[in-house]
C-alpha positions in Angstrom: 22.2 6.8 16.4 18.8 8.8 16.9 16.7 9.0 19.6 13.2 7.9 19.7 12.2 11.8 20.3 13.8 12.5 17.3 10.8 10.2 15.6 8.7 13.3 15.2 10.3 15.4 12.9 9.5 15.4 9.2 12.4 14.0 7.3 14.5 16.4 5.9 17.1 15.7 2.8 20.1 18.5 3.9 17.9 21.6 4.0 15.3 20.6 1.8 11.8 19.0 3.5 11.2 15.6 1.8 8.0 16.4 0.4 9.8 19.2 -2.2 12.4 16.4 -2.6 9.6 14.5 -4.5 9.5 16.5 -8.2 13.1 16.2 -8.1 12.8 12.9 -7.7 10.2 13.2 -10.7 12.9 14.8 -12.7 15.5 11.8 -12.4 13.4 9.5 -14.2 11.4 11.8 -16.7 14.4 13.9 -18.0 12.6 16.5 -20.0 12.5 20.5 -20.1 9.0 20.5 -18.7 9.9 18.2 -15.9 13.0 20.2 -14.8 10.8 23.7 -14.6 8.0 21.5 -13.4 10.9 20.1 -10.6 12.1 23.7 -9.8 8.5 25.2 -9.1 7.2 22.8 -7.2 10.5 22.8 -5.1 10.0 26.5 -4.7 6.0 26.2 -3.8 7.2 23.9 -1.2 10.3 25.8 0.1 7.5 28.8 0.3 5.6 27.1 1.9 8.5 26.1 4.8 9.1 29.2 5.4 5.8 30.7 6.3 5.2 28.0 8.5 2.4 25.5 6.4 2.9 21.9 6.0 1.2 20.5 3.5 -1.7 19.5 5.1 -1.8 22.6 6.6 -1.7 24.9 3.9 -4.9 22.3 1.9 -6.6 23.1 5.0 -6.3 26.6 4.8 -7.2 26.7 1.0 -10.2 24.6 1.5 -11.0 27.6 3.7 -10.2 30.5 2.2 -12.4 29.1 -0.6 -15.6 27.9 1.3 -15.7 31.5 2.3 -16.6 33.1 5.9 -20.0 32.0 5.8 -20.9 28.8 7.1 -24.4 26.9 6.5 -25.6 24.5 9.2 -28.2 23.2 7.4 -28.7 23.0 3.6 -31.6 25.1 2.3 -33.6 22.1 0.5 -34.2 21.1 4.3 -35.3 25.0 5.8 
């Protein structure tokens, strides 16, 4: 039986975070060659992404970042 504190934890299937559990998932009901590399990347991208300590979320908020650059504009030009 869990406990209610155990409500915040992402679910996990064995070691595996649910989220990379998802192309696998994928794979069961597209059996192809492309969809088992496609299955084994993406499980990989994710496990990277576990171990450096990003979520998904996380690591889209830090690419949306990274690519909007240092710089940050307060108000658009047109209106200077």
């Amino acid at each position: 039986m869990a406990h209610w504190r155990d409500t915040a934890r992402s679910v996990r299937f064995w070691i595996v975070d649910f989220r990379a559990c998802f192309p696998l998932l994928i794979l069961l009901f597209h059996v192809r060659w492309w969809t088992f590399i496609f299955a084994i990347v993406a499980t990989l991208f994710f496990a990277m992404l576990e171990r450096y300590g990003f979520s998904v979320s996380v690591f889209l908020r830090w690419l949306r970042a990274f690519v909007a650059g240092p710089r940050k504009i307060a108000q658009p030009w047109w209106k200077k």
